[in-house]
PDB file as gemmi writes it, atoms N, CA and C in Angstrom:
CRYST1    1.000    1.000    1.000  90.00  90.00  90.00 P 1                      
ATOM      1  N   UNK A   1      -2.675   9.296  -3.764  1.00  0.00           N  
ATOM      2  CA  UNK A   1      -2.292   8.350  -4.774  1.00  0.00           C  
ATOM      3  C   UNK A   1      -3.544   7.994  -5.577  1.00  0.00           C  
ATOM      4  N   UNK A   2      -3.177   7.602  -6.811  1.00  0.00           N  
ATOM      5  CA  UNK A   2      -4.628   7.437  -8.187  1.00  0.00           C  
ATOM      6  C   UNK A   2      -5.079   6.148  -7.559  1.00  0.00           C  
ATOM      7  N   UNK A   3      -6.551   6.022  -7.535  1.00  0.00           N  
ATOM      8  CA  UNK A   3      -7.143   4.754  -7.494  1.00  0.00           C  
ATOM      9  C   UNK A   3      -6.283   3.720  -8.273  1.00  0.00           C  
ATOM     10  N   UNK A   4      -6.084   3.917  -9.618  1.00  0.00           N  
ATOM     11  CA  UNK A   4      -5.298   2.698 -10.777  1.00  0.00           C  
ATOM     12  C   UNK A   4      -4.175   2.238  -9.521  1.00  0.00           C  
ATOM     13  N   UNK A   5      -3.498   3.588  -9.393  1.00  0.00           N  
ATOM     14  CA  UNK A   5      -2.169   2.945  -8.906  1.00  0.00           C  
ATOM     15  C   UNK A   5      -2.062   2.008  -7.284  1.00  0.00           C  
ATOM     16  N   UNK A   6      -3.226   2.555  -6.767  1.00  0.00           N  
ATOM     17  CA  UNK A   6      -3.362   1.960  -5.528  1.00  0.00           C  
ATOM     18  C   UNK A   6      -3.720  -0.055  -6.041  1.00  0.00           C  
ATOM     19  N   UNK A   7      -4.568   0.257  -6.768  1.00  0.00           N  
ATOM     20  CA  UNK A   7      -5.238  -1.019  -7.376  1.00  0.00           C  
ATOM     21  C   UNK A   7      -3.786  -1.819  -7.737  1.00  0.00           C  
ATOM     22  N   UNK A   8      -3.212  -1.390  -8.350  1.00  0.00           N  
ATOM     23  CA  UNK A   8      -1.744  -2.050  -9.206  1.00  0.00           C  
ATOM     24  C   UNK A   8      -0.755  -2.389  -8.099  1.00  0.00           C  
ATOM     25  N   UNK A   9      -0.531  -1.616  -7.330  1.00  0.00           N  
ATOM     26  CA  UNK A   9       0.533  -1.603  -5.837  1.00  0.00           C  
ATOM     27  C   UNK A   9      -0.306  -2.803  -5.352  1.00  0.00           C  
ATOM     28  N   UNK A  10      -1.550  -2.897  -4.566  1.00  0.00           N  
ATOM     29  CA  UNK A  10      -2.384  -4.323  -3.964  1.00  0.00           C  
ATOM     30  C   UNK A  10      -1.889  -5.375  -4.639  1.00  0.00           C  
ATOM     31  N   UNK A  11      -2.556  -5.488  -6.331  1.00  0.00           N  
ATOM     32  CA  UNK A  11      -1.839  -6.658  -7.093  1.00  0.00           C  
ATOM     33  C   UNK A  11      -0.532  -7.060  -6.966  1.00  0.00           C  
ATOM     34  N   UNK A  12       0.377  -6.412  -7.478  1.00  0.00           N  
ATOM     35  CA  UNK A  12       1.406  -6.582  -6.910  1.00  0.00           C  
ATOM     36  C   UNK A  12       2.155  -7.285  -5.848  1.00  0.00           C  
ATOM     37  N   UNK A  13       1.412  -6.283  -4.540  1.00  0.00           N  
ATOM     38  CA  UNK A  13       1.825  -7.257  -3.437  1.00  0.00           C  
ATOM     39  C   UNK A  13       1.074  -8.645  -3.229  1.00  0.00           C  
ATOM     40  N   UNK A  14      -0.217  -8.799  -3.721  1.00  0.00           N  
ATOM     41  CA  UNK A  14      -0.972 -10.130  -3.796  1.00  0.00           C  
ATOM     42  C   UNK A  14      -0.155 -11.283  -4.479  1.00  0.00           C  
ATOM     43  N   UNK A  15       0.228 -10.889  -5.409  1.00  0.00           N  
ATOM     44  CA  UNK A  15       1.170 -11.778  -6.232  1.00  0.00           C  
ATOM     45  C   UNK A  15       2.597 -12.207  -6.005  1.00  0.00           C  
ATOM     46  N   UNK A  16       3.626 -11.075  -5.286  1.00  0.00           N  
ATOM     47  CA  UNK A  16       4.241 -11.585  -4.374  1.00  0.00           C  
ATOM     48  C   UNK A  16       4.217 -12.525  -3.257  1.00  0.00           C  
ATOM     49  N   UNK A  17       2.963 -12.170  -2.457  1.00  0.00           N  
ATOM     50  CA  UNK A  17       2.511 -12.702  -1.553  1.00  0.00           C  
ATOM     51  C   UNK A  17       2.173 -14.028  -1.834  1.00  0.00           C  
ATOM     52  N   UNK A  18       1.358 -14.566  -2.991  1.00  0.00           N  
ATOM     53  CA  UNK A  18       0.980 -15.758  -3.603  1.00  0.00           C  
ATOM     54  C   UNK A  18       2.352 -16.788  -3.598  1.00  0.00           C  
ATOM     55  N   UNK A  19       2.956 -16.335  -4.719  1.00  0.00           N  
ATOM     56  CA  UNK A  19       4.486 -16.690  -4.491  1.00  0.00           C  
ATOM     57  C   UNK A  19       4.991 -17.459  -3.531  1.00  0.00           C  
ATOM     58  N   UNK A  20       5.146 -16.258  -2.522  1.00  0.00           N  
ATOM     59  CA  UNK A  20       5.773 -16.612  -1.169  1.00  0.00           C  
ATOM     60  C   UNK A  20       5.089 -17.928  -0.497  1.00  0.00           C  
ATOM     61  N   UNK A  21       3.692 -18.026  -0.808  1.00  0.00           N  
ATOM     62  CA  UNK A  21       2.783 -18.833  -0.425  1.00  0.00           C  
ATOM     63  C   UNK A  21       3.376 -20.213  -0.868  1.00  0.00           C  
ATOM     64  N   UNK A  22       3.466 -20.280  -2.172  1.00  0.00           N  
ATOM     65  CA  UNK A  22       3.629 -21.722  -3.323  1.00  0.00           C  
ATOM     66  C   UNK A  22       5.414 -21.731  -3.127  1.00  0.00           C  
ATOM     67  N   UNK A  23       6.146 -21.049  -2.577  1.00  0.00           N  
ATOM     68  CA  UNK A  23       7.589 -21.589  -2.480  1.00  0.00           C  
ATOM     69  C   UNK A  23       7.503 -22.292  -1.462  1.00  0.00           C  
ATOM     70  N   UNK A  24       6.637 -21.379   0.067  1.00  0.00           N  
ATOM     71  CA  UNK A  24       7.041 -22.095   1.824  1.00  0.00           C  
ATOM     72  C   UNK A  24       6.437 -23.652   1.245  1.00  0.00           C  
ATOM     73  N   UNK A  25       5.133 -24.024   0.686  1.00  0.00           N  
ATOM     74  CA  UNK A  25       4.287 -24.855   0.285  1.00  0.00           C  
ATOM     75  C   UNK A  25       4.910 -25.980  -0.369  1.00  0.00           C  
ATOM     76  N   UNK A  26       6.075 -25.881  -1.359  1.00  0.00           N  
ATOM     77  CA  UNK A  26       6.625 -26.600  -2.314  1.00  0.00           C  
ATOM     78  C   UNK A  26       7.764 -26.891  -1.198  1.00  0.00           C  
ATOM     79  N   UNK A  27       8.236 -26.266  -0.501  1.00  0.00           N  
ATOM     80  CA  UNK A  27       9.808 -26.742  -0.185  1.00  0.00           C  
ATOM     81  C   UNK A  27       9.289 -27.026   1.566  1.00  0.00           C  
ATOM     82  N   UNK A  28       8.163 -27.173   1.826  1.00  0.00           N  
ATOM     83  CA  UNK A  28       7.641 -27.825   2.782  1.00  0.00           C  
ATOM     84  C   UNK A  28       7.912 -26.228   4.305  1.00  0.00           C  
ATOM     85  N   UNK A  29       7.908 -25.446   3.717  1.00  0.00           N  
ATOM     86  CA  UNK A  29       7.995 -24.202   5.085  1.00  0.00           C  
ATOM     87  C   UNK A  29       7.257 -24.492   6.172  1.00  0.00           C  
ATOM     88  N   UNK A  30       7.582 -23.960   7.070  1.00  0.00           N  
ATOM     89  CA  UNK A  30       6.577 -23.441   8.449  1.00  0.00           C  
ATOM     90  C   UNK A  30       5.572 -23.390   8.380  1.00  0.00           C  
ATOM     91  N   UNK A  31       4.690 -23.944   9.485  1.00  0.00           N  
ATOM     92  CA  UNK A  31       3.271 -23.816   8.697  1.00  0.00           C  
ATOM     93  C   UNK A  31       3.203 -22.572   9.298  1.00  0.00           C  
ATOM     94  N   UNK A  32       3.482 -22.117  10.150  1.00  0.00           N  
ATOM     95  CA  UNK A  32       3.496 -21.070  11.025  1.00  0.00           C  
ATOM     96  C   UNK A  32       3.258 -19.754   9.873  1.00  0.00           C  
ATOM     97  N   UNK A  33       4.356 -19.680   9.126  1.00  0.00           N  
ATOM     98  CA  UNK A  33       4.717 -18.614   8.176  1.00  0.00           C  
ATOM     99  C   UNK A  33       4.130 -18.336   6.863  1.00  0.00           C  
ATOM    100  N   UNK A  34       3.523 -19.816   6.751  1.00  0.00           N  
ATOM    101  CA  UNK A  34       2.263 -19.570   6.061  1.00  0.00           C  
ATOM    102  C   UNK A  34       1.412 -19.076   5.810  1.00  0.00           C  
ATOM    103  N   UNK A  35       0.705 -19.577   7.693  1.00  0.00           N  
ATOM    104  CA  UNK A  35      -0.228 -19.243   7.678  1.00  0.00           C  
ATOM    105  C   UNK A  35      -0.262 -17.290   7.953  1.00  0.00           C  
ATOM    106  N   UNK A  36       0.600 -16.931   8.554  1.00  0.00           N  
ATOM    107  CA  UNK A  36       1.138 -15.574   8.277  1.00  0.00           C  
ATOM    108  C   UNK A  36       0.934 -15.227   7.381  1.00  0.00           C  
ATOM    109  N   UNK A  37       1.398 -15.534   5.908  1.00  0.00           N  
ATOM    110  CA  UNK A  37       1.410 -14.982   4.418  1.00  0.00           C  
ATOM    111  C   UNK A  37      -0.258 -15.083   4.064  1.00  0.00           C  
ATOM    112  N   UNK A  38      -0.555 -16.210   4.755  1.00  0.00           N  
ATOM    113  CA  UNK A  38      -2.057 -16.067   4.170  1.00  0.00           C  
ATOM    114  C   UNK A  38      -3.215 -14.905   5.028  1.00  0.00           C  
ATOM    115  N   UNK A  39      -2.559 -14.975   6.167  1.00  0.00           N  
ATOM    116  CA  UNK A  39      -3.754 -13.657   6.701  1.00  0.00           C  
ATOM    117  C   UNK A  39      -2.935 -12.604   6.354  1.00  0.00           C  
ATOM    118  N   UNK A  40      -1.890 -12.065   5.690  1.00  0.00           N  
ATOM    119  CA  UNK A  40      -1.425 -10.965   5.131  1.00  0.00           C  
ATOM    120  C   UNK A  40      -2.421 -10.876   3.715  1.00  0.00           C  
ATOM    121  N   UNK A  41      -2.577 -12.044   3.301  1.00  0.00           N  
ATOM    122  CA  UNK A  41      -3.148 -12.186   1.938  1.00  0.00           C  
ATOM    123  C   UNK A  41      -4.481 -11.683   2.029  1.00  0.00           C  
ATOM    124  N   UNK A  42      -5.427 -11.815   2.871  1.00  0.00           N  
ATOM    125  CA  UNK A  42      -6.630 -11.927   3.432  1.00  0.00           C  
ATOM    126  C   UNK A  42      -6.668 -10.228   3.415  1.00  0.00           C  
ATOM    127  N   UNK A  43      -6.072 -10.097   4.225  1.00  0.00           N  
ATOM    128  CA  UNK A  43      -6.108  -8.066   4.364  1.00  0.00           C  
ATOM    129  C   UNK A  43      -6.021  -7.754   3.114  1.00  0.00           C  
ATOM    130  N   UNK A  44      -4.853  -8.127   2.139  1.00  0.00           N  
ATOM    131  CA  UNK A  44      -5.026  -7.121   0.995  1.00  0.00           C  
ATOM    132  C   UNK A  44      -5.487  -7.217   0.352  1.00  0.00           C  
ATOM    133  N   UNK A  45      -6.350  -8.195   0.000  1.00  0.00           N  
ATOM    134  CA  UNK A  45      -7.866  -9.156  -0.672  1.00  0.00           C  
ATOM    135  C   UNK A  45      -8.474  -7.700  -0.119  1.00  0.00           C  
ATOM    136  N   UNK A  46      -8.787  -7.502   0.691  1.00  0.00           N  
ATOM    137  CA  UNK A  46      -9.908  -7.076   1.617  1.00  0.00           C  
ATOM    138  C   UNK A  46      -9.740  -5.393   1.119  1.00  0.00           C  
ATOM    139  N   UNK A  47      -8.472  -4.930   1.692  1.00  0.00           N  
ATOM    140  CA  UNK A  47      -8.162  -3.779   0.751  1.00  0.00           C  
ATOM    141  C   UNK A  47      -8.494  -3.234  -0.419  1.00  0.00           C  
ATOM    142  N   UNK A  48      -8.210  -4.594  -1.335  1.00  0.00           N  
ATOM    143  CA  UNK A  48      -8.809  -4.273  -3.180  1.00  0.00           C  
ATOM    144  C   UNK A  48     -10.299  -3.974  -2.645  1.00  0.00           C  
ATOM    145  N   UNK A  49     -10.793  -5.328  -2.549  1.00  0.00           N  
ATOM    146  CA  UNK A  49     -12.141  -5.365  -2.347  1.00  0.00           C  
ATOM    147  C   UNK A  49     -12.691  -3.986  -1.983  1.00  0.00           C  
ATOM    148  N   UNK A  50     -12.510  -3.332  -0.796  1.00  0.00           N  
ATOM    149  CA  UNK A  50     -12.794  -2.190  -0.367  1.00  0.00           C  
ATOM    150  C   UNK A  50     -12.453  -0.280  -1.245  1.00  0.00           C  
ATOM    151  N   UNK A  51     -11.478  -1.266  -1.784  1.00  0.00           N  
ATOM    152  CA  UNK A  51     -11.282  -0.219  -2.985  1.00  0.00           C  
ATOM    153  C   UNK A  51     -11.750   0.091  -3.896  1.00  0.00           C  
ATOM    154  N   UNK A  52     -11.650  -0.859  -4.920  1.00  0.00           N  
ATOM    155  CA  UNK A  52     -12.617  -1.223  -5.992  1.00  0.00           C  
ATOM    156  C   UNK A  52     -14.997  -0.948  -5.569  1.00  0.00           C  
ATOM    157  N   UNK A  53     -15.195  -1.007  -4.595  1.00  0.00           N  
ATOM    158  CA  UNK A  53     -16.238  -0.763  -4.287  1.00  0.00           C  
ATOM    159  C   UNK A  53     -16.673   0.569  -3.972  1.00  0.00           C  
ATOM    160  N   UNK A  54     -15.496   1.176  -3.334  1.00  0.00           N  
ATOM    161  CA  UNK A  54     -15.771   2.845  -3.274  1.00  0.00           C  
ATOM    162  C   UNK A  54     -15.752   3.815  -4.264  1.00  0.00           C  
ATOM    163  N   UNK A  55     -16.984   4.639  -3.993  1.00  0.00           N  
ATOM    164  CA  UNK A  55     -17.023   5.371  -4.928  1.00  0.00           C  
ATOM    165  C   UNK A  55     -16.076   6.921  -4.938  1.00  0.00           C  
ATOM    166  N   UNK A  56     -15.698   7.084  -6.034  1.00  0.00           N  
ATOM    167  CA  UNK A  56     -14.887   8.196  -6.042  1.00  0.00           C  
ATOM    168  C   UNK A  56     -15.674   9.499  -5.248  1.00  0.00           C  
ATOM    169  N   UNK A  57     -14.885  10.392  -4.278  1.00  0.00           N  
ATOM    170  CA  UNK A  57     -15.385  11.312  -3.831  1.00  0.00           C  
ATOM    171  C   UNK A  57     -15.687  12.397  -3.943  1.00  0.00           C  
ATOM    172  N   UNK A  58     -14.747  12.396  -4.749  1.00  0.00           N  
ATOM    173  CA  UNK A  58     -14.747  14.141  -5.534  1.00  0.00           C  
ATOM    174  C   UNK A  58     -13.312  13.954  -6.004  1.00  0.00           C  
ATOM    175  N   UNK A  59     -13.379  15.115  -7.039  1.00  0.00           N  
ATOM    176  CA  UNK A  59     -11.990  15.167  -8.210  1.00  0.00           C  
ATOM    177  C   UNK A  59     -11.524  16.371  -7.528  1.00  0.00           C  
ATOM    178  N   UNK A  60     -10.650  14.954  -7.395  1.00  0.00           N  
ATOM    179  CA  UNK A  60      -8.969  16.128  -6.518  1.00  0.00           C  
ATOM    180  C   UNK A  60      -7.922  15.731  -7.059  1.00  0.00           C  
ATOM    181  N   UNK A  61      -7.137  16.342  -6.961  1.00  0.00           N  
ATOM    182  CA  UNK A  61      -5.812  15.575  -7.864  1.00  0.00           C  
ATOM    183  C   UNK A  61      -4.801  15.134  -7.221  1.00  0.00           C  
ATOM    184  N   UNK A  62      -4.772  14.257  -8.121  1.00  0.00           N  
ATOM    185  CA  UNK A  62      -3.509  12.840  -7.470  1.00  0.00           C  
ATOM    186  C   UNK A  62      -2.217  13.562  -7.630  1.00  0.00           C  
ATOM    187  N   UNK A  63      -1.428  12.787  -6.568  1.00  0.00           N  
ATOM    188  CA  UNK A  63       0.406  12.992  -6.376  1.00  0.00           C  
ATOM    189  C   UNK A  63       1.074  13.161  -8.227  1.00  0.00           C  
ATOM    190  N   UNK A  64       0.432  11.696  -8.692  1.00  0.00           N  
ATOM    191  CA  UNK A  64       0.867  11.638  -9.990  1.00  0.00           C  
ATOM    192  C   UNK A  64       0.110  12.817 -10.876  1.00  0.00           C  
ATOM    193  N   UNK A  65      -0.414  13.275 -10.761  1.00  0.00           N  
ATOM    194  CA  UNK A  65      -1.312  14.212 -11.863  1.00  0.00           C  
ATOM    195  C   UNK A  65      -0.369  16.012 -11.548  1.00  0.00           C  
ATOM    196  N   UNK A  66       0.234  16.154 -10.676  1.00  0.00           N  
ATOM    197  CA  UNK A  66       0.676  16.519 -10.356  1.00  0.00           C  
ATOM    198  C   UNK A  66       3.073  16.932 -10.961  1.00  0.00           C  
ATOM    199  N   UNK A  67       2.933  16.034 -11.194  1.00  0.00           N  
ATOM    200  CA  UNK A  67       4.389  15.663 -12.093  1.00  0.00           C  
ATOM    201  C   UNK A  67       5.634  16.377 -10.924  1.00  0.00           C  
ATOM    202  N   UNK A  68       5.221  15.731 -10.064  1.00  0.00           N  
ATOM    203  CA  UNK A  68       6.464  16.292  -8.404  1.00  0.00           C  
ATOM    204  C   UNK A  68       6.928  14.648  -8.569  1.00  0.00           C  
ATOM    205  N   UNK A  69       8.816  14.976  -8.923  1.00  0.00           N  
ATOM    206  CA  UNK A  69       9.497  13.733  -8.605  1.00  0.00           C  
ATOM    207  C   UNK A  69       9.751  13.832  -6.877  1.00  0.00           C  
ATOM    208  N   UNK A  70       9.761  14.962  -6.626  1.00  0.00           N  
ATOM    209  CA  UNK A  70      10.290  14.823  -4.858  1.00  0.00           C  
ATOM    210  C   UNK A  70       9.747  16.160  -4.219  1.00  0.00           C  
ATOM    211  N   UNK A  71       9.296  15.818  -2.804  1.00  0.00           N  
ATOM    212  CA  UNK A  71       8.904  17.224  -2.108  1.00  0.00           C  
ATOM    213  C   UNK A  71       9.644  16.653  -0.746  1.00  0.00           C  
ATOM    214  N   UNK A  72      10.293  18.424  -0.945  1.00  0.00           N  
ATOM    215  CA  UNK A  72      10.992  18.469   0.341  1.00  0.00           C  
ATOM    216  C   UNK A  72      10.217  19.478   1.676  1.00  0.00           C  
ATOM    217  N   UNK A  73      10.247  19.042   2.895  1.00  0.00           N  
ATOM    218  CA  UNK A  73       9.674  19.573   4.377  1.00  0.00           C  
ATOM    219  C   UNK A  73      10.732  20.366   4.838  1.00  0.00           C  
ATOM    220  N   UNK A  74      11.050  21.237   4.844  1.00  0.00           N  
ATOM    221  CA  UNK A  74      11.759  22.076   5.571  1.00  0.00           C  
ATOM    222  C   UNK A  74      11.549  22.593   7.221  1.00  0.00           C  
ATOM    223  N   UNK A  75      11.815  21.813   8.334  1.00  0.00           N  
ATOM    224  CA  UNK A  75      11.006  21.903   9.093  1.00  0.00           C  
ATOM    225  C   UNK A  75      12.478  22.631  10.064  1.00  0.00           C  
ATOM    226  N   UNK A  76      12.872  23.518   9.726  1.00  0.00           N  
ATOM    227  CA  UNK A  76      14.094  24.063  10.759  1.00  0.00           C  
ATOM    228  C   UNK A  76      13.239  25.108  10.778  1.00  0.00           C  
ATOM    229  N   UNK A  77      13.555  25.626  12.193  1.00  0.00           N  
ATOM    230  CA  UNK A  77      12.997  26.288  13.137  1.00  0.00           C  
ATOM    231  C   UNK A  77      13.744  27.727  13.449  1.00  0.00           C  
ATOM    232  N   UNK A  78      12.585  29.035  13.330  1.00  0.00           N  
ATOM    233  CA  UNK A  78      13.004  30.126  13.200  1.00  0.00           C  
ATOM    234  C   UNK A  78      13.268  30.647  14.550  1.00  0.00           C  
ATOM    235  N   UNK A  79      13.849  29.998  15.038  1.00  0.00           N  
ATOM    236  CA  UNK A  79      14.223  30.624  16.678  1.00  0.00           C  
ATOM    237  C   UNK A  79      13.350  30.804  17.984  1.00  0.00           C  
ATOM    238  N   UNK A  80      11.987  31.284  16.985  1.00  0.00           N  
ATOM    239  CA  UNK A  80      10.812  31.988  18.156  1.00  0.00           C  
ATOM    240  C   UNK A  80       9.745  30.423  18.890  1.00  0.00           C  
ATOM    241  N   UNK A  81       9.934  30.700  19.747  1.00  0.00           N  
ATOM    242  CA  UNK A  81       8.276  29.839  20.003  1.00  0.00           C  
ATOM    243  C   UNK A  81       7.015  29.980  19.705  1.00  0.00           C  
ATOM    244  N   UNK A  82       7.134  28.246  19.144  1.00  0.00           N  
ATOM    245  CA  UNK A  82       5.566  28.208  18.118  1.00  0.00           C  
ATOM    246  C   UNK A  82       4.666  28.848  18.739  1.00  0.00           C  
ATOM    247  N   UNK A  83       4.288  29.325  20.012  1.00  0.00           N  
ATOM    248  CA  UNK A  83       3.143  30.008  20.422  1.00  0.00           C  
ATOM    249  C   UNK A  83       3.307  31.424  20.199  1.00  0.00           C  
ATOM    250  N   UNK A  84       4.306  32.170  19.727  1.00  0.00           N  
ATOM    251  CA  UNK A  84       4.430  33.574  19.879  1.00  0.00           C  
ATOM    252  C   UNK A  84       4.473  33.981  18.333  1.00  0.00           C  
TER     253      UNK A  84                                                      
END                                                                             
C-alpha cells in the first residue's frame, strides 16, 4: 500500500476515533471505554508518527500503481503431494 494512502487510512481512523472519544465524553460513557479509545488513539498516533519518519526504501510499486481491482488465490490442489 502507497505511503499517502497508509497516511490517509491512520487519519481517518484518528478522527473516527476522536469522535468516538467526544460522544462517550459528552453523553457521560464508561470511563472504561474511553480510556480504551484513547490507548487505541495512542497506537495510531504512534503509527503515523513512525510512518511519516521513515524513509522510503526503495521504489517498488504499490497495489494502487498497479490498477488490480481484485486478485484471486487459487489454492485447489493438484492431487499430488506437496513434497513430490
Amino acid at each position: 500500500m502507497s505511503r499517502e494512502r497508509q497516511e490517509r487510512l491512520l487519519n481517518e481512523q484518528l478522527r473516527e476515533i476522536e469522535e468516538g472519544i467526544r460522544e462517550l465524553k459528552a453523553s457521560n460513557g464508561e470511563l472504561f471505554t474511553i480510556k480504551q479509545l484513547e490507548k487505541t488513539k495512542r497506537g495510531l498516533e504512534n503509527r503515523l508518527a513512525k510512518l511519516l519518519d521513515s524513509k522510503k526504501r526503495d521504489d517498488v510499486v504499490t497495489y494502487e500503481q498497479l490498477c488490480v481491482d481484485r486478485l484471486y488465490v487459487d489454492e485447489a490442489r493438484s492431487g499430488r503431494h506437496p513434497d513430490h
